[in-house]
C-alpha positions, 0 to 999 in steps of 0.5 A: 190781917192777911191769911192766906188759906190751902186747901190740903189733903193733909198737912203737918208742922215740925218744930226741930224734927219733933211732930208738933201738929198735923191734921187730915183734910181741912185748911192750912191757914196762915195766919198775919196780924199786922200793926194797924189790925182792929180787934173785930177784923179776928172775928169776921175773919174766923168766919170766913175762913170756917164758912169759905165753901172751897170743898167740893160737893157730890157734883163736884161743885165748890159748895161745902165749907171745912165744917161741912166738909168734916175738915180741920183746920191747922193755923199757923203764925206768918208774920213774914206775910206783912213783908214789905218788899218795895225797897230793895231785896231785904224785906222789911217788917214794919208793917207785922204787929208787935210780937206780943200783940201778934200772939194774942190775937193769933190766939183769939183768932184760933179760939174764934175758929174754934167757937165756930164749931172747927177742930183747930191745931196750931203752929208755934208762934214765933218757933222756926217750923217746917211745914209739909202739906198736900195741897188740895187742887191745888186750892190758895186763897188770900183774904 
């Protein structure tokens, strides 16, 4: 599993110029499920996400998390972050968990941020989306 995590100011998803989800300040979280991924990994990785303290607190300090910081979170399916890129300039895919596998445990992952207490939006597996946000810092973090 790899995500790759925004801090945003706000950030929204369109599907065919129709507003699908957006969401204030929180987390923009991508979200790749890969083919050798195990199911625990979901959990432990919806905490992290939920628990990453990357908001600042009163002295200016990264010491909240998103729920601490009254934030949500907007999950989106990436499968294009298992690109395999080390032979030629086509990227390969191989590495991407199957799609039907891919989709079940991006939406267990989402339901696992959800039990952690965070207000989530989704993308749209497998919809070509169009993605807008502010980032926040700007803050990016890969796990």
């Amino acid at each position: 599993m790899k995500i790759v995590i925004q801090r945003v100011k706000r950030a929204k998803i369109s599907v065919d110029s129709r507003l699908v989800s957006e969401i204030k300040r929180g987390l923009l979280v991508l979200v790749g499920i890969g083919r050798d991924d195990q199911a625990g990994q979901l959990d432990k990785m919806a905490r992290k996400v939920v628990n990453l303290r990357i908001f600042e607190d009163a002295q200016g300090k990264m010491n909240l998390n998103v729920k601490q910081a009254g934030g949500e979170i907007l999950s989106v399916p990436q499968f294009t972050l298992y690109a395999d890129t080390s032979r030629g300039n086509r990227p390969g895919f191989e590495l991407s968990a199957d799609p039907g596998i891919a989709e079940e445990s991006w939406m267990r992952f989402n339901a696992l941020l959800k039990e952690n207490g965070v207000e989530v939006k989704y993308g749209v597996f497998g919809a070509h989306m169009e993605v807008e946000l502010i980032n926040d810092g700007p803050v990016t973090i890969i796990i």
